[in-house]
Each structure stands twice: as C-alpha cells, then as structure tokens.
N, C-alpha and C positions, 0 to 999 in steps of 0.2 A: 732443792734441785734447780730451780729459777735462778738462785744464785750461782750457783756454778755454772749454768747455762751462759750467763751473763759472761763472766767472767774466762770463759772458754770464746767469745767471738768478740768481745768489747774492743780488740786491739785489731780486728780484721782479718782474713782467711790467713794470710801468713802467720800468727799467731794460734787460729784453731789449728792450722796444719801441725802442728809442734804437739796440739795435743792429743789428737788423735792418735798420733805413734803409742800414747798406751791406752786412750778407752778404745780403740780399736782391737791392739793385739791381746790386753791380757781377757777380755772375754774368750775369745778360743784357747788361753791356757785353761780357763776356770769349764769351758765345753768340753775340753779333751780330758782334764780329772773324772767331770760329772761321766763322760763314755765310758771309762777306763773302772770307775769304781759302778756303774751301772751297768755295766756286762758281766762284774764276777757277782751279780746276784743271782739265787736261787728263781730259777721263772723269766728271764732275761730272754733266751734264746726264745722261748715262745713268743713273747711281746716284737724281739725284731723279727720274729717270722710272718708274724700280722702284720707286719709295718711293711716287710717287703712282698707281701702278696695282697694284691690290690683287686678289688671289686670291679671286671673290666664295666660288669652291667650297670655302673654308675655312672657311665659316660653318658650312656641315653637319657640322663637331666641334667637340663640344661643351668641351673643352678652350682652344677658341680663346677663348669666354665666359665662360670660368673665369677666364681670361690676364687677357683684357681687363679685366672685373669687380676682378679683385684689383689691377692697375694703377691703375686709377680710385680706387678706394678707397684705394690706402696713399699714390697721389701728393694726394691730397687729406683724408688724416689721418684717414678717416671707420674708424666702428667701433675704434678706438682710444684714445678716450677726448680726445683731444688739442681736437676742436674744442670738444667740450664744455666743458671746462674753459677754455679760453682765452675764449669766450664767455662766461662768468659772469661775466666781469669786463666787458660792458657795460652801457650805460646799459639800465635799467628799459626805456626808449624808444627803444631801437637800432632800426634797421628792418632783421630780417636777413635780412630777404627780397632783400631788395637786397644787401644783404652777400654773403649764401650766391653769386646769381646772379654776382656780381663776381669771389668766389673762385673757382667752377666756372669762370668764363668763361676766367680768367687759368689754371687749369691746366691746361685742354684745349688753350689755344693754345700756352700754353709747351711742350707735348707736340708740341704740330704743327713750332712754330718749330725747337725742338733736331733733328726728323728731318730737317728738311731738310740741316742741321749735318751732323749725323751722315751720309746717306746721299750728299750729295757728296764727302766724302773716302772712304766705302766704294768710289764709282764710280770714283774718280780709284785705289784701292789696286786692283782690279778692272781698271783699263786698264793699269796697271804691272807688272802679276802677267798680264795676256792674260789674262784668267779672267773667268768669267762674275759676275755681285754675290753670287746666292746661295752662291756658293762662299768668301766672303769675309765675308759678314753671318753673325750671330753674335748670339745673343740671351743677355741675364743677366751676370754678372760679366763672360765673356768679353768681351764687345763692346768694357767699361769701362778692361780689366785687360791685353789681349790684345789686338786688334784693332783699336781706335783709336788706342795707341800706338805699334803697327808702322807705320799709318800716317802720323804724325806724325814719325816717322825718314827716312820718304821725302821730307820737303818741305824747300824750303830754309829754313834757321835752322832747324830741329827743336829745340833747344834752348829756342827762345823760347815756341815752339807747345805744346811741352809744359810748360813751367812754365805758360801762358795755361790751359789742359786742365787741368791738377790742380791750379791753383790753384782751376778753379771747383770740380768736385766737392769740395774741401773746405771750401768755404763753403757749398755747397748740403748736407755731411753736419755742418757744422755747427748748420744750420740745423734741419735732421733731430731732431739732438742736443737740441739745448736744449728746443725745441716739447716732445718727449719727455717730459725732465725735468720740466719744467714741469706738466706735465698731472700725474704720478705727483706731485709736490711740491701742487697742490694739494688733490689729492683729501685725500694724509696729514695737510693742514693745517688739512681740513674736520674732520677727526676727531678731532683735536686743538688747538682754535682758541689757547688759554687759552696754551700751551704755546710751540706755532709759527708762531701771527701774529706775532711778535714774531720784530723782525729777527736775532737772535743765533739764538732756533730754527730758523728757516727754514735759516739757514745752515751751522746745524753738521747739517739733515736733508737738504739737498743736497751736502755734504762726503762723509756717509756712502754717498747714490745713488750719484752720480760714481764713488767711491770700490770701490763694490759692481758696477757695470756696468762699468769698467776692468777688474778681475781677468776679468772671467765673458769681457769682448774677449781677453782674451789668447792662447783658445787657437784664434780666428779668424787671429792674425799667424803662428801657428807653421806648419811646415811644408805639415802636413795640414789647415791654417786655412780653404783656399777651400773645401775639404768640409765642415768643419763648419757655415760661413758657410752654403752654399747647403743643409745638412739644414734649419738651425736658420730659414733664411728658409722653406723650403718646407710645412715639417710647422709653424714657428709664426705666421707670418706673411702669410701669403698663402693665395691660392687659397681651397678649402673654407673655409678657417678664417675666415677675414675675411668671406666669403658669410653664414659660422652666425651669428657674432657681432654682424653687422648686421641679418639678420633675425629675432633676438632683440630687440635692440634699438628695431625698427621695430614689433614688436608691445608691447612695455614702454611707448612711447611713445603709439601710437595705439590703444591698447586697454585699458592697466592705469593710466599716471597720467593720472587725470580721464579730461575729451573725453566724458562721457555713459556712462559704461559701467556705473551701475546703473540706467540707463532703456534701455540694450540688453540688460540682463538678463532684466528683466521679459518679456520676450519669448523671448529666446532659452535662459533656462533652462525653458521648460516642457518641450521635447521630451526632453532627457536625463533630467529629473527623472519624464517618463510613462513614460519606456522602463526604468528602476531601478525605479520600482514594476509595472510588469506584470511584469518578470522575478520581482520579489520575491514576487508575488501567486500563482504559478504556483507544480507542486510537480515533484521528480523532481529529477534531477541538473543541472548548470548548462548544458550545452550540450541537454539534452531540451528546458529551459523555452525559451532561445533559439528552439529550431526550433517549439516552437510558440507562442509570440509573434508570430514571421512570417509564421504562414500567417493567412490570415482564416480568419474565423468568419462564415459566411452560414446563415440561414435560407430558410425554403420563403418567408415573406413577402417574402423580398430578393430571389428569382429569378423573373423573370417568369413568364408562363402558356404564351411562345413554348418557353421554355427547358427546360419541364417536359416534355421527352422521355427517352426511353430514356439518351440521354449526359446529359444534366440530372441525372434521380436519380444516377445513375453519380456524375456531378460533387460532387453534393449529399453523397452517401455517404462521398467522399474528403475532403471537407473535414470532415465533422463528426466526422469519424474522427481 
C-alpha cells in the first residue's frame, strides 16, 4: 500500500490529481453494486428502516457529538492540515466557497449513500441470524473488519462481494494515504523551498515519509495491531483531539491572521489593561487587592437622601470599610 501511496504523490499534486480520477470515482461504482445488490436482500427494508429512524434521546449524550463531530471532521480532512495545503495550490481566484459547499455537500451524502449500503445487508445478516439489527450493528473497526464480511459469506458468490468490499476500502485508504502525504510533503517543502521544490527533493522527502509511516504501521498488522490501531485512532485522532485542534485553528484564523484584529484591540484591550493596573495600584497581598478591586467604592454624594437611613449608613459603613 506504501508503495502505491508513494508512487501516487512522488511527482507532485498534478500528478495525484490524474489519479484520483479513478480511486476516487470507481469506489462509488463498487458503493452503488454493494446498494443495489444489498437492497434485493431478504431483511434489507428492515435494516434501512433502523438506519433511517434514529434514537432522538441520544442527543442528550454528549458523547454522541463528540462521535459525530470527529466523523465530520476526519471524513472531510478538516483540522489536519490536509485541506489546507491541497488548497494552496489554487488559483489566486478559486471561488472556494463554492468549492468548500461542493466538498461538504459530497461527503455528507456519501455518508448517507454507504448507510444505506451498509445497513441493508446488516438487516438481511439480522433476518439470517433471527436477531434483532442492533444486535448485529457494530460501530468502528468492527463493522469494517468483522461484521460486514460475515455478512458477505452469507450471499451467493461471497467471493466476488468480497473482493467488490475490499477492493473499495483500499482505494478509499488509499486515498486517505496520499491526501496525508501530501499535506506533510508540503508543508516540509515550504520550509525548505531551494532544496525540495525540485523534483529529485521532493522525492527522496516522500521515499523517507512512506518509508517512516510503513515501520511506525507495522505494529497495527501484528497480532495485538487492532488495539494499538484503535488506542492510536482514539487518543490521536479523533474525538477531543480533532475538536481542540479545530478550535485552535478557528481562532488563529479569525482572530490572529489579519481580519481587523488591531482595530478590535483598541477596544477590547482596555478592560484587561484597567483591571492589571487597579490591581497594581492597590496594596496588600495579591488575593486582598482582588477582593477589594470588586467591591465599589460609594460616597454620601453617591447615595441618595431616601437611602440615608439607619441600613444606608450601615451600608455606607461596609462599603467604605
């Protein structure tokens, strides 16, 4: 896979670009077989009826918009550095507002289209097994690794289905792959232009990645691999992490490069900069000056003439105190 990784960005985006045109489109031939032959199964209509009626009272955990969130983001490269850089290679004039909507549009649907996929043969392994769907639905590796091709042992030709099934996943992790590369390839190449714009650099600095990210796979294939697979996806790539690093991100962009941000200073550094000097203006330990920072300070001219009663002085006395 490394090797074709390689060999898919070795010559530079204009050259992935060329290949993309087929491990992009023929997965959605090999998704729309898998639809087409996994809806005339026996138990199908059930499985897409669980898929399209959804548990609203799972919104109230907060885990589920964790789920979601990190889904969206890795199936659409975000906080990863990946669009970034693939973007810098257009035009001055790209309009990527349009762009961005086209790619959103098409990964939200391809998430729709593959459920449907997917949750007609779970209903059809569901009527074979007498068992209910969620007893057979399976989220994460499993589904991938586990549970769609027990399925696929069940249908006639199981041979063909499953080479159709893993042929896409390995075009769509090729796919994965390169995108990857490519973003770390050019960030390196920013940093060293002189060196690795030049096509012999580029290529002996993608020989090395490949070469670097093969060993570091290898102890995902070994026994204990789908544990390490699933620590190394959960604590590095997903979930919280993906959330921190985008909303990092989102404040780098819309608050540090440019966008106005020393004409929203002028305003909004005064309050910090009053509160550091009354604290500094004050005397006594750091937490005495705090507490009396916060309270006001009223005079007899500040409180009305209603107010000047027995609790008034009283009031008057506490505060000045």
């Amino acid at each position: 896979m490394w090797i074709l990784v390689y060999f898919c960005v070795w010559r530079g985006v204009k050259w992935s670009g060329k290949v993309v045109y087929f491990t992009v489109t023929f997965p959605y031939v090999i998704l729309l077989i898998l639809l087409v032959r996994g809806a005339t199964l026996p138990g199908a209509g059930n499985g897409i009826k669980y898929f399209l009626s959804p548990d609203f009272s799972r919104l109230q955990d907060a885990q589920v918009w964790i789920d979601g969130g990190t889904q969206v983001f890795f199936s659409a490269a975000i906080a990863i550095g990946a669009m970034i850089s693939l973007g810098s290679y257009n035009d001055f004039h790209t309009d990527f507002y349009k762009h961005t909507m086209i790619v959103a549009g098409i990964n939200s649907g391809t998430s729709f289209l593959s459920g449907f996929a997917v949750f007609s043969v779970l209903g059809f392994m569901a009527h074979e097994q007498n068992v209910d769907i969620d007893q057979v639905a399976e989220s994460g590796p499993g589904l991938v690794f586990i549970v769609y091709p027990k399925a696929v042992t069940m249908m006639p030709l199981p041979q063909l289905w499953a080479i159709l099934f893993f042929l896409m996943l390995f075009l769509i992790g090729i796919d994965s792959g390169f995108v990857m590369v490519e973003s770390v390839v050019a960030h390196i190449s920013d940093m060293f232009p002189r060196q690795l714009y030049k096509t012999k650099g580029r290529m002996i600095l993608t020989a090395v990645l490949c070469f670097l990210w093969y060993t570091m796979g290898l102890s995902m294939v070994s026994r204990g691999g789908m544990y390490v697979f699933q620590l190394y996806d959960y604590y590095s790539a997903s979930g919280v992490v993906l959330l921190w690093v985008c909303f990092w991100e989102s404040i780098v962009i819309g608050w540090v490069y440019g966008f106005g941000l020393m004409l929203a200073l002028v305003s909004m550094c005064c309050i910090p900069f009053y509160v550091v000097g009354k604290i500094l203006s004050l005397k006594g330990p750091l937490k005495e000056r705090i507490k009396k920072a916060i309270v006001p300070k009223l005079t007899k001219d500040q409180i009305s003439k209603k107010s000047r009663n027995k609790d008034g002085a009283l009031l008057l006395q506490q505060i000045e105190t």
